[in-house]
N, C-alpha and C positions, 0 to 999 in steps of 0.2 A: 559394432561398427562405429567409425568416426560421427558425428556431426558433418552434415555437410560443411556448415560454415564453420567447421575447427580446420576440416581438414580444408578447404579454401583457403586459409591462413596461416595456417600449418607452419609454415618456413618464413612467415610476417616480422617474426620476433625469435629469439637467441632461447627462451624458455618462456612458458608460461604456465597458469593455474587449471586446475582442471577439475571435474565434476563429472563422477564418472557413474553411470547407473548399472547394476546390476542383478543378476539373476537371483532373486532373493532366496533358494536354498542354497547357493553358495557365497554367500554375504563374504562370512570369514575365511572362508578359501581364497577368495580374490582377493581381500583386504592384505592379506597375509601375502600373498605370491607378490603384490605389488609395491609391500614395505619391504621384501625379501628384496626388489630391484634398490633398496636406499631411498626410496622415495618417501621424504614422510607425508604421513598424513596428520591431516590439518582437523576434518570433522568428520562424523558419521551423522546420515539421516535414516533411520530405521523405519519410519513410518511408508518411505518410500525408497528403501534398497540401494542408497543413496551413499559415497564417499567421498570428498573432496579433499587433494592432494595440493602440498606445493608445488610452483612452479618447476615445468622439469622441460627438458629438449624434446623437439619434434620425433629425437631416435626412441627416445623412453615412451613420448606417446604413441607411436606404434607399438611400439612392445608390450607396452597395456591392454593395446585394442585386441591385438591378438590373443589374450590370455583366455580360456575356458570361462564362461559365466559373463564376461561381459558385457553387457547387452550396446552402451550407447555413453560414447566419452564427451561431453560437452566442451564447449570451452567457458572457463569461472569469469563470466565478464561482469565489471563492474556499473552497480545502478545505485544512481542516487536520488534523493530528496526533491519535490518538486515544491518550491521556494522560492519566490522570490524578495530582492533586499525588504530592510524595513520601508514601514507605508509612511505618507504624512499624515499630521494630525485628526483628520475627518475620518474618525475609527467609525466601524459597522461592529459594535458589542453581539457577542454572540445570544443575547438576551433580545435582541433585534432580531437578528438574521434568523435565527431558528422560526421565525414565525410567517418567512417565504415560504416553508413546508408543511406550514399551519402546526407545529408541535404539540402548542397549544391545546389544538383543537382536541388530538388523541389524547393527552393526559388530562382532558376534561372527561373526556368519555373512561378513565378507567387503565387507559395504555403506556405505561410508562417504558415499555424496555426492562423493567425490573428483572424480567424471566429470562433474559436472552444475553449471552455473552459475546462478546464483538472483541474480535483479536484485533491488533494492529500493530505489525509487522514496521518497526518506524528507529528512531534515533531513543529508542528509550522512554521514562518518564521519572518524572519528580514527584517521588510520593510521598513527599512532607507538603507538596503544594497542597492547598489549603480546598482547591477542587478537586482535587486528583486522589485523597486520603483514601486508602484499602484497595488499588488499585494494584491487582498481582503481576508481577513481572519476573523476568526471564530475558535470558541473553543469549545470542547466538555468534556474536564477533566471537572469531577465533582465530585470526592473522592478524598484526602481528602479536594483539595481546588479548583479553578477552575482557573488553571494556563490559562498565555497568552503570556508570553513571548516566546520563541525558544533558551532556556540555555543550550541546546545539540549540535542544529548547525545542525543536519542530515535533517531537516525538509528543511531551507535553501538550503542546498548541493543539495537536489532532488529536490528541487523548479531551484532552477540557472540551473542543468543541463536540464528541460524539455523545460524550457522557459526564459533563463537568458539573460540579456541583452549584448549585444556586450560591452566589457571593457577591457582594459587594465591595468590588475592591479600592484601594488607597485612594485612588482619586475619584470616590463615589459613583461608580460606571455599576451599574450590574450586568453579570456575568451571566450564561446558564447554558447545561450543553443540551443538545435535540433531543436528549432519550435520559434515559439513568439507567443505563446500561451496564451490565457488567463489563469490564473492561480488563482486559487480558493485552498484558503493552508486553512486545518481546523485541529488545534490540537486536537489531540486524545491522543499521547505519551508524556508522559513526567514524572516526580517525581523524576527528576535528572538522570536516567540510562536509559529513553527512552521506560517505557512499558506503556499499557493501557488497559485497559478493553474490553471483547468483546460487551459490551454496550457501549465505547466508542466510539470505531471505527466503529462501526455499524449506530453511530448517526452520525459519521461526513462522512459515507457511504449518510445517508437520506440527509444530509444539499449539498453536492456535486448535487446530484440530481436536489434538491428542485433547488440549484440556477442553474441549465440550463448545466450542466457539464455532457456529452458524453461521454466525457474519464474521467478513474480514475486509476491514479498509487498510488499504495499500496507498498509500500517498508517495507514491515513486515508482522510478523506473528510466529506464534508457531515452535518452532523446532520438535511435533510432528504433521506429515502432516495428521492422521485419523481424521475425520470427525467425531464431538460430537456425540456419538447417531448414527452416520452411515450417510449416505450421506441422506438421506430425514430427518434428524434431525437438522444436525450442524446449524446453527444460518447463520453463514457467505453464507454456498453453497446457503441454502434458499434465502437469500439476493442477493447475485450473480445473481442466475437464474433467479429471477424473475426480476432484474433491467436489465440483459442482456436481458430479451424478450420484455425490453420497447426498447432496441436500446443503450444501456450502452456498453461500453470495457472496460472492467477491465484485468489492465497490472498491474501483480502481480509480485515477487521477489522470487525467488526458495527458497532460504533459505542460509545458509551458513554453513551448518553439510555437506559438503563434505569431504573426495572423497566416500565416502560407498553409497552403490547403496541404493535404496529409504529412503531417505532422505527430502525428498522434505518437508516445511512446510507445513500450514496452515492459510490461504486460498488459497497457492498458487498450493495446490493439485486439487482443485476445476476443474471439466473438462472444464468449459465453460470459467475459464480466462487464459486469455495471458502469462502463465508460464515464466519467464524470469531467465538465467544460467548469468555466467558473465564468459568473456573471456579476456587476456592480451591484451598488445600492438603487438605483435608477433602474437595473433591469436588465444592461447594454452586456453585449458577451466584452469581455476582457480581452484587451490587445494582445495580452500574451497569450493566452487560451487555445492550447493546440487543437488544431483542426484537422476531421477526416474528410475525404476525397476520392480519388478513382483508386487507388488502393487502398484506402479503409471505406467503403462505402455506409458502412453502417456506425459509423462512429462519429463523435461522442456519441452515447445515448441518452444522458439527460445533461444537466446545468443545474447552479446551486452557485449560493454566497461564496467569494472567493477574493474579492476585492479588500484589503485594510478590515479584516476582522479582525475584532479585537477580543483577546483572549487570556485565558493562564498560560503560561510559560517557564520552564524550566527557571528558577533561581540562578543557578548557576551558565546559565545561556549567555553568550554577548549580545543578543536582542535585547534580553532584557538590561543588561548595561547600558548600551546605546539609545536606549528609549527611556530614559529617568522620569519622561513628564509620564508616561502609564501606568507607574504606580510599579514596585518592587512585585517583579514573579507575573505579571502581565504585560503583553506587546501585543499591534497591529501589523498585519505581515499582510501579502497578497500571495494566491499561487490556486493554480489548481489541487495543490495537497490542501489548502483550506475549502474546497468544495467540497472534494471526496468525503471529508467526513463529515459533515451537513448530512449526506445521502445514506451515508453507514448508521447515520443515528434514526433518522426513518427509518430505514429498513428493520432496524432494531426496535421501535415502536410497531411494526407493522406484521413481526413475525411472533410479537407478543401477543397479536391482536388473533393473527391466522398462523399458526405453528409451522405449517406445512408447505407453507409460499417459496415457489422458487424461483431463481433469477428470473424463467423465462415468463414465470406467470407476471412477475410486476414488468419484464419488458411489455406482453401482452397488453397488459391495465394501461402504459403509457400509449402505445401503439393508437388505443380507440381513447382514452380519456386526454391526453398531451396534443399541443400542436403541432402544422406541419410540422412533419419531421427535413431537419438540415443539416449538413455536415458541420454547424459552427458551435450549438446549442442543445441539438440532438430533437427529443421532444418536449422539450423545454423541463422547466423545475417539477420535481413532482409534489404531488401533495397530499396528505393525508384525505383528503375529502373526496379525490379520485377514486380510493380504494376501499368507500364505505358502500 
């Protein structure tokens, strides 16, 4: 069947991308019937029976839908980065910020995240940076080229904040990310502004997986938070729920269309992931810090650093050109994609601690341990000392 919302839009536009799922004993059957139409294809997601095609006409997407094996043709919309410009000078070092979640606390006790791998689905990473050293990565851009570099820097920045190495960088700041996690960075964003495809991000959803990654910080998404097709349709929720009921957390990034109430992106509207707001150095939720409402009632669900942290960053980024005064390979940025991975690196300490923890158990833990719950903040930052 269509997507509701493909086929809504269906006649929107002269061709478009598409993302089609199928009946996984006949992968190659369909793959094949649908290259036989001229249409090429762009990527395969095997983990989830998954193909994504070039842009093709409203008549060719019928003609797919129709085909034996299809089960469900999305349409390939594009999600980006949640970022925003560079900060001023009053950087929040993530050797600071990490200890709103008490870091600290758990790698006194023994907890570092060492046991637990943390994908992050992002713009890539720089792994000559000096935080970031043995950081395995993976690429999933495959239109129009199949980038591998990290020339944005934001992929970097959330990599150094979940699991970056203790440093002290050029301008004597030290550094240090929430956990020392294993870090599994797989490009999905990039083409110079940081977007990619919901087949992209989808495939470096399966490659996180595949290679053994429990946690996954998502730092993006669609500025509108409805659900393709509605919530048993959208592409992403599908994927969410079903990798969260193998035992997945997915720490997602609200968005940054704040202050108006729902707001909230997408996937980070999804019920089942770890909604993440970003809050100052003082405490104050962030201006921009999308917000849930009478259509997202249960969102955000926590908050974490997100204001001018400052961090490693891609070498070859224009942040880090534009910011000379923080030292070559380090910048101060704001955004709810600098919370989400604050949260991802907890969780990452937290699953080292308890193997078996799942998203709904630490929603639980906030639920009785967090404060009132609001649609700006959620239940506020969590903390390691909630969940001893």
């Amino acid at each position: 069947m269509l997507n509701p919302y493909l086929e809504k839009t269906l006649y929107s536009q002269p061709a478009q991308p598409v993302l089609v799922e199928i009946d996984p004993a006949r992968v190659n059957e369909v793959i094949g019937q649908i290259t036989g139409l001229k249409v090429p294809l762009l990527d395969r997601i095997p983990t989830f029976s998954m193909a994504a095609f070039a842009p093709v006409t409203p008549e060719t997407i019928r003609a797919i839908n129709a085909l034996p094996g299809v089960r469900l043709v999305h349409a390939n919309l594009q999600v980006r980065a949640f970022q925003e410009p560079p900060a001023p000078a009053d950087w929040w070092p993530t050797s600071q910020s990490r200890q709103a979640l008490e870091a600290e606390r758990a790698f006194i006790e023994g907890f570092t995240g060492e046991a637990v791998r943390v994908g992050v689905p992002d713009t890539g990473v720089d792994v000559s940076h000096p935080q970031l050293e043995g950081t395995e990565f993976y690429s999933t851009i495959s239109w129009p080229v199949r980038e591998t570099l990290d020339s944005e820097g934001h992929g970097s920045h959330v990599n150094s904040t979940i699991a970056g190495k203790l440093y002290n960088t050029p301008v004597g700041i030290i550094v240090e990310g929430v956990s020392r996690a294993q870090l599994v960075s797989v490009k999905c964003l990039g083409r110079g502004i940081g977007t990619g495809f919901t087949s992209e991000i989808i495939n470096a959803m399966s490659v996180c997986y595949d290679k053994g990654c429990r946690v996954v910080s998502m730092s993006l998404g669609s500025d509108d938070g409805e659900p393709q097709g509605g919530p048993e349709n959208d592409p992403f929720w599908r994927i969410i729920r079903s990798l969260t009921a193998r035992g997945v957390i997915f720490v997602i990034a609200a968005g940054n269309s704040g202050p108006d109430p729902d707001t909230i992106g997408n996937p980070g509207s999804c019920p089942e992931a770890i909604t993440v707001a970003a809050i100052d150095a003082r405490g104050q939720p962030a201006s921009f810090s999308s917000r849930g409402g009478p259509k997202f009632p249960t969102k955000p669900d926590v908050c974490a650093p997100g204001v001018k942290i400052y961090s490693g960053t891609s070498h070859l980024s224009p942040m880090a050109i534009e910011q000379p005064q923080a030292g070559y390979g380090f910048v101060a940025i704001s955004g709810t994609s600098m919370a989400c991975p604050h949260v991802a690196g907890l969780v990452a300490l937290l699953k080292h601690k308890y193997p078996s923890m799942t998203a709904q158990q630490f929603k639980d833990v906030m639920m009785v341990k967090g404060k009132k719950f609001d649609n700006i903040t959620g239940w506020g930052i969590p903390r390691w000392s909630m969940f001893s």
